[in-house]
C-alpha positions in Angstrom: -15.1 77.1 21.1 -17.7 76.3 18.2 -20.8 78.4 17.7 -23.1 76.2 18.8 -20.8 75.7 22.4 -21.3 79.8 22.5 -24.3 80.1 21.9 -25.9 77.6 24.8 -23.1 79.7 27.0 -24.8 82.7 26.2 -28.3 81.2 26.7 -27.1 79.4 30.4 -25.3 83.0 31.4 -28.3 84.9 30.8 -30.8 82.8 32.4 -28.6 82.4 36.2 -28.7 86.3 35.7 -31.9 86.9 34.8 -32.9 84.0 37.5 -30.8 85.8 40.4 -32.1 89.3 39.4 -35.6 87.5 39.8 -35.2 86.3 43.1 -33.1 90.1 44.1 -35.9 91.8 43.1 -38.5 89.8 44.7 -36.4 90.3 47.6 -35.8 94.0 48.0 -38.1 96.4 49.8 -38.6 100.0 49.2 -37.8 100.6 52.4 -34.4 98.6 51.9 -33.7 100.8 49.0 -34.4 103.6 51.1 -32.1 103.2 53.8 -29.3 102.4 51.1 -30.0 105.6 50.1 -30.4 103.9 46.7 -33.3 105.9 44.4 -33.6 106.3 40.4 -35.2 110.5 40.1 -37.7 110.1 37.2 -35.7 112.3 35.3 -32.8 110.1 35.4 -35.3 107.2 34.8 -36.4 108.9 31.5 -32.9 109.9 30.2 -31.8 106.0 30.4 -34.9 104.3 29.4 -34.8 106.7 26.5 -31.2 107.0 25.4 -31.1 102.9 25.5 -34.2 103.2 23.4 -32.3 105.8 21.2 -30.4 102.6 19.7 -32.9 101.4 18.1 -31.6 99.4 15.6 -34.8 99.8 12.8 -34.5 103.4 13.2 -30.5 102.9 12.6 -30.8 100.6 9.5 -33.2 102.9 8.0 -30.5 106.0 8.6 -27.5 104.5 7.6 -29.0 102.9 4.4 -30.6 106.5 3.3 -27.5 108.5 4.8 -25.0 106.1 2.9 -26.3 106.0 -0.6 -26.7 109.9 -0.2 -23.2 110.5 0.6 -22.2 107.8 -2.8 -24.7 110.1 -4.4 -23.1 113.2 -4.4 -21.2 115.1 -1.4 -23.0 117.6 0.0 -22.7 118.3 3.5 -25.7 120.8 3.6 -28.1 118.3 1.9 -27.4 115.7 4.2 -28.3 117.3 7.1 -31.6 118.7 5.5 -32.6 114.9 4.7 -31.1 113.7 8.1 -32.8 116.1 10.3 -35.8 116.2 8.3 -36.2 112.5 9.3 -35.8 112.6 13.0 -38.0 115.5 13.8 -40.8 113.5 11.7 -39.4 110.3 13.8 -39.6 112.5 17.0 -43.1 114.0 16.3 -44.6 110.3 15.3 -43.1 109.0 18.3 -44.1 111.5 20.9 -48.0 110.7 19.3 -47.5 107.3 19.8 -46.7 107.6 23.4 -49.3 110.4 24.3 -52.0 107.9 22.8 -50.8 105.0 25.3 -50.2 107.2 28.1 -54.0 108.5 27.4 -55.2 105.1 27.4 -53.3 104.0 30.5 -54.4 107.1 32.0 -58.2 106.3 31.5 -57.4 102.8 32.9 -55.9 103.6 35.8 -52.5 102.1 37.1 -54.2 99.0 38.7 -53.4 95.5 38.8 -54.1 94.2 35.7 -52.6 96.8 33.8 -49.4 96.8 35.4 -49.6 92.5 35.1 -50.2 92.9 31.4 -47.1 96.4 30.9 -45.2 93.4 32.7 -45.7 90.5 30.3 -45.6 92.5 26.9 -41.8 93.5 28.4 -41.2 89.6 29.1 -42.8 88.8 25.6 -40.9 91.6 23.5 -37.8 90.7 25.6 -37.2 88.0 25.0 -38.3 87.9 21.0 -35.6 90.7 20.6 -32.8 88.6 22.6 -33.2 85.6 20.5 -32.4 87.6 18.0 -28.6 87.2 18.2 -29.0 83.3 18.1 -31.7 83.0 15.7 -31.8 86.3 13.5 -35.5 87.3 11.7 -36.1 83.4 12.2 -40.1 82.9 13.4 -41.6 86.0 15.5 -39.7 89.0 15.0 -39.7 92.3 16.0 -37.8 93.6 13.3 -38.8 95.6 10.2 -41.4 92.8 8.4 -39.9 91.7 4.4 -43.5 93.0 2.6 -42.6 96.4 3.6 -38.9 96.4 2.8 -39.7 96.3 -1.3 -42.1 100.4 -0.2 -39.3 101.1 2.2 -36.7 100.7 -0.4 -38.5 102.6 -3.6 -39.1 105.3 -1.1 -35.4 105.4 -0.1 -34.2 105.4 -3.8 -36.8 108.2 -4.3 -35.4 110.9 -1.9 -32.1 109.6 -3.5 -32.9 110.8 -6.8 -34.5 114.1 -5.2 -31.2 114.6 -3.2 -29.1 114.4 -6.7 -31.7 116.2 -9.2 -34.5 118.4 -7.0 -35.0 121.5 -5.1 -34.3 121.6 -1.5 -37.9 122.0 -0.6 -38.6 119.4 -2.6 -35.9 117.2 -0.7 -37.8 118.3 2.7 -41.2 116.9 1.3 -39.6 113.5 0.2 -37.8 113.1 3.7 -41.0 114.0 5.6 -42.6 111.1 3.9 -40.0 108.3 3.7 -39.9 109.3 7.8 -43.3 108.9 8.4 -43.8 106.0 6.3 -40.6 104.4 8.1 -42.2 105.1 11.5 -45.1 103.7 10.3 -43.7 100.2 9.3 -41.2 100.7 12.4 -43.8 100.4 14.6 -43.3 96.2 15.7 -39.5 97.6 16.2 -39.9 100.5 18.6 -43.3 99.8 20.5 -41.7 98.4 23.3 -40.2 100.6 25.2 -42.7 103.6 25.0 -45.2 101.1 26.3 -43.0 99.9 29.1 -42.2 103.4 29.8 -46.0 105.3 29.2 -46.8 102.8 32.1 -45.0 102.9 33.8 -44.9 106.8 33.7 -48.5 106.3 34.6 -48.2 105.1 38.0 -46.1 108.1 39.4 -47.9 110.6 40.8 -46.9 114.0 39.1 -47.9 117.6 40.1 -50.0 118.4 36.8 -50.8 116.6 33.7 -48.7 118.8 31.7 -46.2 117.0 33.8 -46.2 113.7 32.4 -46.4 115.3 28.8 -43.2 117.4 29.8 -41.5 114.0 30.5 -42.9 112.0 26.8 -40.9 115.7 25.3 -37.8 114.8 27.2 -37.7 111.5 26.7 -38.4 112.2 22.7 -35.7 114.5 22.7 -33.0 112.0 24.2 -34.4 109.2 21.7 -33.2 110.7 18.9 -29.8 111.9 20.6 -28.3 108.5 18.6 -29.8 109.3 15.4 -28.4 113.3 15.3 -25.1 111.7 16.0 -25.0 109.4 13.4 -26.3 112.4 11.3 -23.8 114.7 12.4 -21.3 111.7 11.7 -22.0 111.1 8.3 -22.3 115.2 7.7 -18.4 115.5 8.5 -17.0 112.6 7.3 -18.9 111.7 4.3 -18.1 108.3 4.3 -21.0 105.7 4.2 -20.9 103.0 6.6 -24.3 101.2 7.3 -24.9 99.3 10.7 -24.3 95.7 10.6 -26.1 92.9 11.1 -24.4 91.7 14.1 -24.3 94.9 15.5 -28.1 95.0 15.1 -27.9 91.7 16.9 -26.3 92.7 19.9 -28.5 96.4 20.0 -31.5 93.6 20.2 -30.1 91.9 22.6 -29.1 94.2 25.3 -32.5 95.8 24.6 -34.1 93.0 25.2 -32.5 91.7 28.1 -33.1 95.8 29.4 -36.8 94.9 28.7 -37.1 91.8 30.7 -35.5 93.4 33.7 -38.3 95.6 33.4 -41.0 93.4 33.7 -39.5 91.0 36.0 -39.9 94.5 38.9 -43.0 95.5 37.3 -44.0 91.8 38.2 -42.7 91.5 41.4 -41.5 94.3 43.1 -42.9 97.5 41.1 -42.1 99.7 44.0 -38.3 99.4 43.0 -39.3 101.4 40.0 -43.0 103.2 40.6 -42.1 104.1 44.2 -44.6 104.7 46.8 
């Protein structure tokens, strides 16, 4: 089978299943779900949403490239993990900001209608841009990394490089705090998805405080960069560089994606499967 002969299979595959879950979830009552005994905890909810979020592939590329031309730098176990876990807790700080400001302004909104309509169509939109990735890779709207901010990315990279090789350790910290921040920064087209899928989510469950629904952004922070400490920890006790591929970056897209537009197809038609009552 040719590529092209794969590629429409793929295509026809995914639209019966995304067509049948349409019509399932269209279908299914809370009440149905109920007597099933069938219910997502938010908890649970979060640890998904979040660890499938976790695999993001920006974050990924950006971590494997530095990670790998540290380790072809110069072995040093301890310096790795300074740089790696430098990054991430500047990745995890960034991130938990930019989910308290949406959850802020969907709190001031107000889970109604509209809001939920509009959380429903970004996830359809930003869906299905990341699935057509694997057919038609950084061709026409992508929500991947943009090429004028791969040349800074890249100077940045080689920057903490040369720190890693020739400076001080606290030196190394500073330089990793900034290619993190600047990498969240450009990262943003990449990752904004899911936290505003999830914020909104998150905003139309009725907690017991507001510290509450801050307590859940922390969790779900902490498993988003379960992936990333991983691939760290990886690269700490091997030391052998191996940077993600672009298929594999592919396929993350895709499954996100496809993740994603199950999302809004229930927060289109049948939110209750996922808010609750």
């Amino acid at each position: 089978m040719n590529a092209k002969k794969k590629c429409f299979l793929t295509i026809l595959i995914t639209l019966i299943l995304l067509i049948s879950f349409f019509i399932l979830a269209k279908s299914t009552s809370l009440d149905f779900l109920k007597a099933l005994g069938i219910s997502l905890p938010l908890p649970i909810f979060t640890f998904i949403i979040a660890l499938i979020d976790g695999f993001n592939p920006c974050n990924l590329f950006v971590l494997t490239l530095l990670l790998g031309l540290l380790v072809s730098a110069a072995h040093s176990r301890k310096k790795i993990y300074i740089t790696g876990y430098t990054f991430i807790a500047v990745v995890y700080i960034v991130y938990f900001l930019f989910m308290v400001a949406w959850l802020n302004i969907f709190k001031f909104i107000g889970f109604i209608t509209p809001l939920r309509i509009s959380i429903a169509c970004i996830a359809l939109i930003a869906g299905f841009i990341n699935c057509k990735e694997l057919f038609f890779f950084r061709k026409g709207i992508t929500l991947m990394i943009q090429e004028r901010h791969k040349g800074p990315l890249l100077k940045r990279i080689e920057r903490v490089k040369d720190v890693f090789i020739k400076g001080s350790t606290s030196m190394l910290i500073l330089s990793s705090i900034v290619l993190a921040a600047f990498a969240s920064l450009v990262e943003l087209p990449c990752t904004a998805g899911f936290p505003i899928i999830y914020t909104g989510i998150l905003t139309g469950k009725v907690l017991e405080s507001g510290l509450s629904y801050y307590s859940y952004l922390l969790f779900y922070n902490l498993v988003y960069i379960l992936p990333l400490s991983i691939v760290i920890g990886i690269f700490g006790y091997t030391l052998k560089a191996k940077q993600i591929s672009k298929k594999q970056i592919q396929v993350i897209k895709f499954i996100g994606g496809a993740i994603m537009i199950l999302l809004g197809i229930i927060l289109l038609v049948n939110p209750a499967m996922i808010i609750g009552t």
